[in-house]
C-alpha positions, 0 to 999 in steps of 0.5 A, spaced: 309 875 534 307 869 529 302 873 526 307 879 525 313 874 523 309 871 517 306 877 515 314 878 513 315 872 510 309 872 505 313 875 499 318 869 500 325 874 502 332 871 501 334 876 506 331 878 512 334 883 516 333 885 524 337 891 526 338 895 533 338 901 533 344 901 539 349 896 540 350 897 547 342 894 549 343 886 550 336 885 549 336 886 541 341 880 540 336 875 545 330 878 542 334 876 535 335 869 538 329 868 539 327 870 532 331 865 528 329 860 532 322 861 529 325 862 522 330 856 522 323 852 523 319 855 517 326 854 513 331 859 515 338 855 515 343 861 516 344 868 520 350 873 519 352 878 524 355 885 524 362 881 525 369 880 521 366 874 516 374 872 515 373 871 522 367 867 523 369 862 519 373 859 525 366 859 528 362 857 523 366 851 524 364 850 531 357 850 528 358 844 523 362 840 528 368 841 524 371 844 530 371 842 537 372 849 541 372 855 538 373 861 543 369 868 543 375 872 540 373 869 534 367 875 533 370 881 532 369 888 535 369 885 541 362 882 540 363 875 544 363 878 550 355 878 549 352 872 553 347 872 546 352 871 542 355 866 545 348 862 546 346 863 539 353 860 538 352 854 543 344 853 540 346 852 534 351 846 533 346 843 538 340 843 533 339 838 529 338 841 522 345 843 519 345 851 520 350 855 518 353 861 522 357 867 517 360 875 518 358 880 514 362 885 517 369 889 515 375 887 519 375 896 519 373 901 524 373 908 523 380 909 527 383 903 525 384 898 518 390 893 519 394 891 514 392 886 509 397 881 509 393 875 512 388 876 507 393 876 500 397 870 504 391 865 504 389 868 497 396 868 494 398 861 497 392 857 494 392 860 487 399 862 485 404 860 491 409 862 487 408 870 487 409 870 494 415 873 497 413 878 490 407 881 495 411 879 501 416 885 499 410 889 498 407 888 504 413 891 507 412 892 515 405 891 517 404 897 523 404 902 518 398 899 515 395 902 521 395 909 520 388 912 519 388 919 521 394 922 517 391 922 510 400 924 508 401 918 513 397 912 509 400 907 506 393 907 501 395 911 496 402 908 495 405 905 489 406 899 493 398 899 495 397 900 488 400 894 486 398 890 491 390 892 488 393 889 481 395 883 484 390 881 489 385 883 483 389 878 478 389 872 483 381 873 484 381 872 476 385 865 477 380 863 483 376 863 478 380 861 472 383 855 476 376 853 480 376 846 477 383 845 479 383 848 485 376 845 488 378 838 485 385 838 489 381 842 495 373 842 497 368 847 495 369 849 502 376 851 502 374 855 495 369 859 498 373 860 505 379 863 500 374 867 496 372 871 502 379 872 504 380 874 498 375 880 497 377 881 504 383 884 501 381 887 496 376 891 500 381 893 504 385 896 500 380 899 498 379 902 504 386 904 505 385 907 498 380 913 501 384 914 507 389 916 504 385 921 501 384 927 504 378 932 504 371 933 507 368 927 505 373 923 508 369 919 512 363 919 508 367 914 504 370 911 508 363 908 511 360 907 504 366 902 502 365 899 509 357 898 507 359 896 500 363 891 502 358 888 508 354 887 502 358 884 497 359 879 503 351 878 503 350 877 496 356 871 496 352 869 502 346 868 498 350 865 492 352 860 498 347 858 501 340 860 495 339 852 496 338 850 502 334 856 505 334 864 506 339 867 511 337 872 517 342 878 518 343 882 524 346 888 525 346 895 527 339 899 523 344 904 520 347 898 517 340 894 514 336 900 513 333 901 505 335 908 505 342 912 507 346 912 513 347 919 515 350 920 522 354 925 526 362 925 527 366 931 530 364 936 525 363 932 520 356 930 517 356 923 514 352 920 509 353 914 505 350 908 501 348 903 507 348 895 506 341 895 506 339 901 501 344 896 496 342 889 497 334 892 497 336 895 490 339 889 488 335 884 491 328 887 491 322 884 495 326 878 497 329 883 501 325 885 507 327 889 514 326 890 520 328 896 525 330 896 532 326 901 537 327 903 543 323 907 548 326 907 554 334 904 556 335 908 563 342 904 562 344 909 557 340 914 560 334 915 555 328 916 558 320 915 556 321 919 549 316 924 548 309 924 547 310 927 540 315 922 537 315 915 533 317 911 540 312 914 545 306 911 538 309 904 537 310 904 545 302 905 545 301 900 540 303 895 546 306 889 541 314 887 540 313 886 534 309 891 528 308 891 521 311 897 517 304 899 515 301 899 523 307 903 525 306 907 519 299 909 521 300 909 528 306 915 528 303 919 523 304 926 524 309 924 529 317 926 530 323 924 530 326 924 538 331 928 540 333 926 547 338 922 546 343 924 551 349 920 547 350 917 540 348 910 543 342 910 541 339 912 533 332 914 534 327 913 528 326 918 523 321 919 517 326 915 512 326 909 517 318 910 518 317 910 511 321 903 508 321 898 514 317 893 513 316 892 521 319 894 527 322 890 533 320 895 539 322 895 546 318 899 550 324 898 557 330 895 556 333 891 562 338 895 566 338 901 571 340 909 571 348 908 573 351 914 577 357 917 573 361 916 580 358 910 583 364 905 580 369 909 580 372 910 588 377 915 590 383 909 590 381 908 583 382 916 581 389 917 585 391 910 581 388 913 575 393 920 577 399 917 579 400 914 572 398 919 568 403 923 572 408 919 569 407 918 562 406 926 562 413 926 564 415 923 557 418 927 552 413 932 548 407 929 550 399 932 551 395 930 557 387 932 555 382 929 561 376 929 561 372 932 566 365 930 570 360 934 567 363 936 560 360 936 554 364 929 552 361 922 552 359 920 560 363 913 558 370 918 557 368 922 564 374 921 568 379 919 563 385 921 560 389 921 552 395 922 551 398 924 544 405 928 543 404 935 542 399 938 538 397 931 535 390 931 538 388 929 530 391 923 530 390 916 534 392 917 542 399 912 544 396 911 550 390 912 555 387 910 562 380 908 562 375 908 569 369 904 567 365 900 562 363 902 555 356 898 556 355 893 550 362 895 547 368 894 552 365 891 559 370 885 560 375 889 564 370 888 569 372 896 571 365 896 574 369 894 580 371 901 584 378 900 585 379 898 578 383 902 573 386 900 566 391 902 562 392 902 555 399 903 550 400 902 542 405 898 543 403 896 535 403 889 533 411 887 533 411 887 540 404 884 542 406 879 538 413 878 542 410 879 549 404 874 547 403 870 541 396 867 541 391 871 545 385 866 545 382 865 552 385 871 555 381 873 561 381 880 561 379 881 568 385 879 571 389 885 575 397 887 575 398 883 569 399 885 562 394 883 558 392 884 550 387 890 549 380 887 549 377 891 543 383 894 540 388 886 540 389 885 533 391 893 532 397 892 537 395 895 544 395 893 551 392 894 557 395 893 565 390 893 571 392 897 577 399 896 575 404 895 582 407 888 580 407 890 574 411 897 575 417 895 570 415 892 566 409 897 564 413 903 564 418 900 559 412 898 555 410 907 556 416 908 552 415 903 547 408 907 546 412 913 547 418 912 541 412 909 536 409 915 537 414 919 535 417 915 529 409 915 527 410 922 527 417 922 523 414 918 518 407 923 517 413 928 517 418 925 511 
């Protein structure tokens, strides 16, 4: 790898991406690891993951030894649940070269953007405390935030979120204007933290602005505000760190690949300006990638690729580690694979080929071929049942299973969503799941048979009421109510096989249930 990793760092990149092609295979968050280990020798002080940058601030400050714990609720999208993270982490503040842990990502999803009141207040209260309660009244409620899927429904196309934009934009001005006052009576570190809320909040009002709306493209613009978002955060990183040593980027391909982003969702083909085709523009040669690859992955059900396909030649090429040009050569006349069962995993294609100055390829990820049923036992399925019964009792609600076999994700087999009526469109308001989702949702630990969760949107008032703080929260515990383990931050729940807890629960189904209809109420005034 010495030889290839060198080869890569000979026209001196400013930013060195390594991408995965699936989120839901560990070995590329080791392998990352093991990579900038070699890079903090020859000079690399940084490394920004696919996580809220907001967010990680909280760890970077573990990091540096500003902070004496911090706890892996700090990641976003629910990535500190991998042991690779939390190495990385731990490695890190123990180094004896001052290194520097960053976000590069949203706090969005396709289904969900919170309100972006946390951001505006860190921005607000530091430039111009004064003007406070005027975005506090602006801000209103924050669950109606939350509304993605209803273009009618979203709060981004509002007078309020217009004003809102004018302001935060207003007070980025004065964060500049006033950086002399502002840096002397705080640090150039408490600048920087603020800035980064503060273009936080913009781009998340943005964000808001392309859900409300409507059309074809809808999602396509909602991915390029995210992707444009993930590389303004990686050009402030760069003005940040462009004296101390270039910085690793790690994240999904779709995310660091020069060219577009195309993937399929629902109906809806997708195509946008990904983070990598914009910081390569802009940043020319000092901007290098590196692509993941994957042979085989018999955890997601992904078997030797085809004897025709860019994977089964790099697989022939026997290295971890190959450069753009000996991939080039090795695949020519090949193809794009297509059997991937699922969207777990991203295959190469041509474009990918063609612009990657070299490959991270893993011939066999670790990991065996489940059982679809193997995990889940008859007990689990009567559970599963039993509840679904009950929260299908509840006024105009739509139970959709999704059966064995289906042409549906194998991780949704055998679980079930609830919505009221016809609204299958929009967000469920509760769920019940049977296992994992590998590399995404696994702290629930639903790999034990008997184990069923419980999900409900409750929405953010009540979380906060039942909760407070949520750090530490071990997510394995059974019969008591917890926060979600993805989707906390966006107000739900989750019960393991509910029976103590059986009151308590079903309240919480009729909290679920009455916010689904004043969300529906609200989609209908």
């Amino acid at each position: 790898m010495d030889t290839a990793l060198e080869a890569l760092l000979e026209n001196d990149p400013t930013v060195l991406a390594v991408g995965e092609p699936s989120h839901a295979v560990p070995v590329f968050p080791e392998e990352r690891n093991q990579i900038f280990a070699a890079l903090v020798e020859r000079g690399f002080r940084s490394i920004a993951l696919e996580t809220d940058r907001v967010a990680a601030i909280a760890i970077d400050d573990y990091v540096s030894g500003r902070a004496d714990s911090w706890t892996p609720d700090a990641f976003s999208h629910g990535w500190g649940a991998l042991d690779a993270n939390r190495e990385l982490v731990e490695w890190m503040r123990a180094h004896p070269e001052p290194l520097t842990f960053y976000g590069m990502d949203a706090v969005t999803e396709t289904v969900s953007a919170p309100s972006p009141r946390r951001y505006l207040h860190e921005l607000c209260t530091y430039v111009a405390p004064e003007r406070w309660d005027e975005l506090d009244g602006l801000l209103g409620d924050d669950e109606p935030w939350d509304e993605v899927f209803d273009p009618s429904a979203s709060l981004g196309g509002s007078d309020r979120a217009t004003a809102l934009r004018a302001h935060a934009d207003d007070l980025i001005g004065a964060l500049y204007a006033s950086a002399p006052r502002l840096v002397a009576a705080s640090s150039l570190r408490a600048w920087h933290r603020v800035h980064a809320s503060g273009t936080a909040a913009v781009n998340l009002l943005r964000y808001h602005a392309q859900t409300a709306i409507d059309g074809p493209d809808r999602l396509t613009r909602m991915s390029a505000v995210r992707d444009a978002w993930m590389a303004q955060n990686m050009l402030d990183i760069r003005a940040i760190e462009q004296h101390r040593g270039p910085t690793l980027l790690h994240a999904h391909n779709r995310h660091v690949q020069r060219n577009p982003s195309r993937m399929r969702m629902g109906a809806e083909e997708l195509e946008w300006a990904s983070a990598g085709s914009i910081l390569s523009a802009l940043l020319a040669d000092r901007y290098a990638v590196v692509l993941g690859s994957l042979g085989a992955a018999p955890a997601l059900r992904l078997a030797a690729p085809p004897a025709t396909t860019y994977e089964h030649a790099l697989d022939a090429l026997g290295e971890r580690l190959i450069s753009g040009a000996a991939a080039r050569e090795a695949t020519a006349g090949l193809v794009r694979r297509d059997d991937s069962p699922n969207q777990l995993y991203f295959p190469l294609d041509d474009e990918d080929i063609a612009s990657a100055d070299a490959f991270l390829h893993v011939a066999v990820a670790p990991g065996e071929a489940p059982d679809p049923t193997e995990t889940v036992s008859e007990l689990a399925r009567n559970i599963a049942a039993g509840w679904a019964g009950l929260i299908s009792r509840r006024p105009d609600v739509r139970q959709l299973y999704v059966e064995y076999g289906s042409e549906a994700p194998e991780s949704n087999w055998g679980n079930y969503f609830f919505y009221l009526g016809e609204e299958q469109q929009y967000q469920p308001f509760a769920t019940i799941v049977i296992r994992d989702m590998p590399g995404f949702d696994e702290e629930s630990r639903l790999d034990r048979p008997d184990v069923v969760r419980l999900n409900l949107h409750v929405g953010r008032r009540e979380f906060e009421r039942l909760f407070g703080a949520t750090d530490g929260v071990d997510h394995s515990i059974v019969d008591e109510v917890l926060p979600h383990p993805v989707y906390a931050a966006q107000g739900w729940v989750s019960v393991l096989n509910p029976e103590r807890t059986f009151a308590e629960v079903d309240r919480l189904i009729g909290v679920a249930h009455a916010n689904a209809v004043a969300r529906r109420e609200r989609r209908g005034s």
